[in-house]
N, CA, C and O atoms as CSV, one atom per row, in Angstrom:
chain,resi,resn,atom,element,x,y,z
A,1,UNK,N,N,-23.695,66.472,-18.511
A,1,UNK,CA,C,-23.395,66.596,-17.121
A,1,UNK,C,C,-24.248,65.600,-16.360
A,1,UNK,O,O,-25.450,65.492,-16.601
A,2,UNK,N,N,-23.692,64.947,-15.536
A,2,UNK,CA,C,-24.378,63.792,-14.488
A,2,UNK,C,C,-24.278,64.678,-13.269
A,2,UNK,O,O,-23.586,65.696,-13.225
A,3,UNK,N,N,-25.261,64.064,-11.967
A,3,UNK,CA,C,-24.712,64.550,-10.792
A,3,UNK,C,C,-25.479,63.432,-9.592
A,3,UNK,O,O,-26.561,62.951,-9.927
A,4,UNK,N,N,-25.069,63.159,-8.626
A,4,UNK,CA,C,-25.026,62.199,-7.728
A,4,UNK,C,C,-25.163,62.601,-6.302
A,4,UNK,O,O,-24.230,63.349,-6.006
A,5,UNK,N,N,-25.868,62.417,-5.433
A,5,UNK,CA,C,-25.418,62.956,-3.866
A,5,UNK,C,C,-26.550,62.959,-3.333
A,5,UNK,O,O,-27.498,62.488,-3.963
A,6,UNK,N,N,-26.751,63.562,-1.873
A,6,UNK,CA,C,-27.787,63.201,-0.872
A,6,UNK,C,C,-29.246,63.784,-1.496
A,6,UNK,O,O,-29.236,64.938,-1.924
A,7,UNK,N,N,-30.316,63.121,-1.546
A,7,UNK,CA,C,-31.721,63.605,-2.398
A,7,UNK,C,C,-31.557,63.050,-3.653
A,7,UNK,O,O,-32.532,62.765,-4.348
A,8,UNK,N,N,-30.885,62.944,-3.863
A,8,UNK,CA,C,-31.074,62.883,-6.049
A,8,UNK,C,C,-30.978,61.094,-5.963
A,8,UNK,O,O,-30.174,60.385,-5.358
A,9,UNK,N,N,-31.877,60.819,-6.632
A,9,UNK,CA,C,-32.185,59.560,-6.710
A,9,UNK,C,C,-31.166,58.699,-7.508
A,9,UNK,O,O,-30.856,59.175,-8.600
A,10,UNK,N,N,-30.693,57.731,-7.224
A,10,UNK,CA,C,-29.573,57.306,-7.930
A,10,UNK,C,C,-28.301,58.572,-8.932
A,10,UNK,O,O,-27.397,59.312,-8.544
A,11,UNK,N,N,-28.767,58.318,-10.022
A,11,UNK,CA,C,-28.170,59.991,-10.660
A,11,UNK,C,C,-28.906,60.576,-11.187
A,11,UNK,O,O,-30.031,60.077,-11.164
A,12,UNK,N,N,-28.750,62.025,-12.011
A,12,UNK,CA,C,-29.325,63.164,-12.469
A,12,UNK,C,C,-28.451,62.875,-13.925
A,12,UNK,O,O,-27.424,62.213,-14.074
A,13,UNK,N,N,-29.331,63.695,-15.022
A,13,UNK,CA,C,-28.526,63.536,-16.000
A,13,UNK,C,C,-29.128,64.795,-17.431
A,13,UNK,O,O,-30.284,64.730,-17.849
A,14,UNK,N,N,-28.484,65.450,-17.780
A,14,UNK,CA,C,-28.767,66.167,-18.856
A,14,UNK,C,C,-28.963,65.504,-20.158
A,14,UNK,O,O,-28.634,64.324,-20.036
A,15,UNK,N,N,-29.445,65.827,-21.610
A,15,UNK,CA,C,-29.172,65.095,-22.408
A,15,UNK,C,C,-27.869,65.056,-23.038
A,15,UNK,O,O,-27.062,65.930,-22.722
A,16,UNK,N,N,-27.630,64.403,-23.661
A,16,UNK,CA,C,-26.478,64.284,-24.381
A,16,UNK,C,C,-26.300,64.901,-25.849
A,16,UNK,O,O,-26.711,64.214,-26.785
A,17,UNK,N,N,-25.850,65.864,-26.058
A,17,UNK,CA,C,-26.079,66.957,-26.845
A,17,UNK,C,C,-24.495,67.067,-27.983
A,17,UNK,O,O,-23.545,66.360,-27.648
A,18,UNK,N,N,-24.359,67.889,-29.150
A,18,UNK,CA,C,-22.763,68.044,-29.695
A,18,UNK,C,C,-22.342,69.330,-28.896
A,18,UNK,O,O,-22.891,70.186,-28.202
A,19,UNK,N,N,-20.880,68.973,-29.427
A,19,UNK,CA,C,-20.077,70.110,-28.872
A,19,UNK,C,C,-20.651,71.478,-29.533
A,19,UNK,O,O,-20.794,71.560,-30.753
A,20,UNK,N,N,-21.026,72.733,-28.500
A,20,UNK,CA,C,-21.438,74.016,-28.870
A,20,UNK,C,C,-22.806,73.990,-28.618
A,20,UNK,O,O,-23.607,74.737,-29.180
A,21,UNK,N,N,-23.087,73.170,-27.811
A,21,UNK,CA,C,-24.710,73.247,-28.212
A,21,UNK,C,C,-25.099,73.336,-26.958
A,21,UNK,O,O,-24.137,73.109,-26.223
A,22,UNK,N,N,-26.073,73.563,-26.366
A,22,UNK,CA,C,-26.831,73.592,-24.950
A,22,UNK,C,C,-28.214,73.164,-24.796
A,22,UNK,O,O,-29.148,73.107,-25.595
A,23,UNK,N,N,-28.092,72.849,-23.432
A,23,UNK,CA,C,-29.378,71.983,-22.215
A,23,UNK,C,C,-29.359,72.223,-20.943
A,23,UNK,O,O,-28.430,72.688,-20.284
A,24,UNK,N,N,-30.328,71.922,-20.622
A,24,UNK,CA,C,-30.209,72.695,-19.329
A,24,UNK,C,C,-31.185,71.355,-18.860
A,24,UNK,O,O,-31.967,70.669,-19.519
A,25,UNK,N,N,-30.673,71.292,-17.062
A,25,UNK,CA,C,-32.064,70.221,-16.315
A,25,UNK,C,C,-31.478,71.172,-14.870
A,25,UNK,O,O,-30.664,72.009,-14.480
A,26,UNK,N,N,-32.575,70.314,-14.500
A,26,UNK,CA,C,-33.200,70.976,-12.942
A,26,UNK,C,C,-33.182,70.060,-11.955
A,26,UNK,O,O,-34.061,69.210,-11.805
A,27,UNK,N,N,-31.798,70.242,-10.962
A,27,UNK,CA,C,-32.068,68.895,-9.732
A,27,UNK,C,C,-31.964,69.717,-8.516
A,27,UNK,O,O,-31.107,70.600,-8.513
A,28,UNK,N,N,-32.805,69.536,-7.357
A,28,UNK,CA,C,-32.766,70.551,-6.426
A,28,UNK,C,C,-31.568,70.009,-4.970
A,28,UNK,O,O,-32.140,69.272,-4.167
A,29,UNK,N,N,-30.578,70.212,-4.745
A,29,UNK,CA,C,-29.891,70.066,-3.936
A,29,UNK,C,C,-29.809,70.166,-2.517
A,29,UNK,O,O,-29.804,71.316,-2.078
A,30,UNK,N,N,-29.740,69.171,-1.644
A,30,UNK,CA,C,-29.774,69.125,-0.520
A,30,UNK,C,C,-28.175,69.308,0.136
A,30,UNK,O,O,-27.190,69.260,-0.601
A,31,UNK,N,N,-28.086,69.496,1.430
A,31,UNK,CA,C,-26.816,69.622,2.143
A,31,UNK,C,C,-26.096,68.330,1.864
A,31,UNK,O,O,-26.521,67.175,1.823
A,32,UNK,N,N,-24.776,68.881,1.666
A,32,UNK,CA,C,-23.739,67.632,1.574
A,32,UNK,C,C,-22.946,67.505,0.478
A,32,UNK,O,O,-22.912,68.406,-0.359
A,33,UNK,N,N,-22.108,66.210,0.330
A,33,UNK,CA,C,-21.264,66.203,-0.769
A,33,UNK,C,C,-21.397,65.317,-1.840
A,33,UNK,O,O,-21.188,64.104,-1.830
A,34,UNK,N,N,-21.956,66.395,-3.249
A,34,UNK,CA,C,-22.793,65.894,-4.616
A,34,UNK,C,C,-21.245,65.211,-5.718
A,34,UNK,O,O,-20.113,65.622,-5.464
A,35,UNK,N,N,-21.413,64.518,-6.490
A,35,UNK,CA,C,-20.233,64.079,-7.144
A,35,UNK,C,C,-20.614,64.490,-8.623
A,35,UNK,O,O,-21.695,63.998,-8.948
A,36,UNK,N,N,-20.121,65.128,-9.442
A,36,UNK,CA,C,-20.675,66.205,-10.884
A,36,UNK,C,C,-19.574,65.482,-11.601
A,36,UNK,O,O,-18.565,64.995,-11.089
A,37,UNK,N,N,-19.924,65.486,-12.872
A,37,UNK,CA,C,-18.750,64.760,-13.582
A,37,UNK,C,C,-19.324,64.470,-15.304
A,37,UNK,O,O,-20.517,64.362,-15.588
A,38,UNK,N,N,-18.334,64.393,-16.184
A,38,UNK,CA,C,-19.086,64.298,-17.575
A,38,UNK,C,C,-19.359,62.627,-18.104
A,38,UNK,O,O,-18.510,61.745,-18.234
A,39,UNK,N,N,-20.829,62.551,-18.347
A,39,UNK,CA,C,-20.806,60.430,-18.621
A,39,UNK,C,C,-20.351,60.614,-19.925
A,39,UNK,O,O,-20.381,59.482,-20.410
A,40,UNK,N,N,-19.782,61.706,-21.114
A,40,UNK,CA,C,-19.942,60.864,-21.981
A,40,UNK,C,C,-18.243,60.170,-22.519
A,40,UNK,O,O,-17.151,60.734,-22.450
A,41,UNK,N,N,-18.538,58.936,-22.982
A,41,UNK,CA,C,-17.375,58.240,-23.233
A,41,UNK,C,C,-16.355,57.940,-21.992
A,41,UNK,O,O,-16.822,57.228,-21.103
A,42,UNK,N,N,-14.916,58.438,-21.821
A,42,UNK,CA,C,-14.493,57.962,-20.973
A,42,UNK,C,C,-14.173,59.369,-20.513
A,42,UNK,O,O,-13.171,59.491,-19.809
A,43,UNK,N,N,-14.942,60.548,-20.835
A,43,UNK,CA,C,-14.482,61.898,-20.061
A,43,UNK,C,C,-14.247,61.844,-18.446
A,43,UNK,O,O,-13.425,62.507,-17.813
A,44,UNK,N,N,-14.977,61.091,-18.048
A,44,UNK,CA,C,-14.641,60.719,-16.295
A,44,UNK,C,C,-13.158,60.854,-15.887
A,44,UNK,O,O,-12.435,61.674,-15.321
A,45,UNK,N,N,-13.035,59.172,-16.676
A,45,UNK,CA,C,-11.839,58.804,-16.258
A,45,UNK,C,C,-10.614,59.838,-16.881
A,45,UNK,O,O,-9.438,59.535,-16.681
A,46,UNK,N,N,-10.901,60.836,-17.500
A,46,UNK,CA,C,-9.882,61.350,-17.800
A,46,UNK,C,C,-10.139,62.901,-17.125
A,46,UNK,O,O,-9.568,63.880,-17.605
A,47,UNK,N,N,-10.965,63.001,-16.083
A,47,UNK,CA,C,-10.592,63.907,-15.128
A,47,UNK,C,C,-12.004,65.336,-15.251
A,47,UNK,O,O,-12.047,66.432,-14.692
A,48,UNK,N,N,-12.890,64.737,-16.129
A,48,UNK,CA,C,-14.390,65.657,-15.862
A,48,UNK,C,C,-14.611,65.011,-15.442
A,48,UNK,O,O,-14.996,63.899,-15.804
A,49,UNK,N,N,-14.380,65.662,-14.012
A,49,UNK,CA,C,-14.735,65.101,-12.542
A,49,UNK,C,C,-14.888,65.866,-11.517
A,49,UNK,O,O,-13.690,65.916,-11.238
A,50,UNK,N,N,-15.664,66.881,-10.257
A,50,UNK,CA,C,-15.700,67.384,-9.474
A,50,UNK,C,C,-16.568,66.933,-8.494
A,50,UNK,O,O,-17.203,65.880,-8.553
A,51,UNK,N,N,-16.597,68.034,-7.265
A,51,UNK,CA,C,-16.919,67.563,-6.138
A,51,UNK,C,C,-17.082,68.551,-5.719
A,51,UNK,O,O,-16.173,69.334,-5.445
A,52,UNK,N,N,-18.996,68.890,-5.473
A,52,UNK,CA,C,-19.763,70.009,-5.231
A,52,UNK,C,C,-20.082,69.761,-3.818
A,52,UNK,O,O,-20.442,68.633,-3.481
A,53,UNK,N,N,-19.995,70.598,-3.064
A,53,UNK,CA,C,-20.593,70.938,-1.093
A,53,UNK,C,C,-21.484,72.128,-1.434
A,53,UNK,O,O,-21.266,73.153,-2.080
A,54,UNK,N,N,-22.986,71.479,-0.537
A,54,UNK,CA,C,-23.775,72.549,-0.522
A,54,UNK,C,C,-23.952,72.332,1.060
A,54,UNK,O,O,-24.202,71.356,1.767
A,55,UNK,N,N,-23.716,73.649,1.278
A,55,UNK,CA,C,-24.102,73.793,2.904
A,55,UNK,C,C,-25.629,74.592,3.440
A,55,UNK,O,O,-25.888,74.685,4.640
């Protein structure tokens, strides 16, 4: 998981882990609209992609 938006310094990024497995990171969120989405390979472009509002 990547994540992008107002406060977070360029991007945020978890490690890159196999399928079934888990990680966890910690980015603290400010107001506004964050862009969340998966870096690995071309999962983006094929639609792990969202669009988080924290008010």
């Amino acid at each position: 998981m990547a994540i992008s938006g107002p406060g977070i310094s360029g991007e945020q990024q978890s490690e890159t882990i196999d399928g079934g497995a888990k990680t966890q990171f910690t980015v603290t969120l400010r107001p506004g609209s964050h862009e969340v989405w998966c870096p690995v390979g071309n999962h983006r472009a094929q639609g792990m992609e969202t669009t988080l509002v924290v008010k």
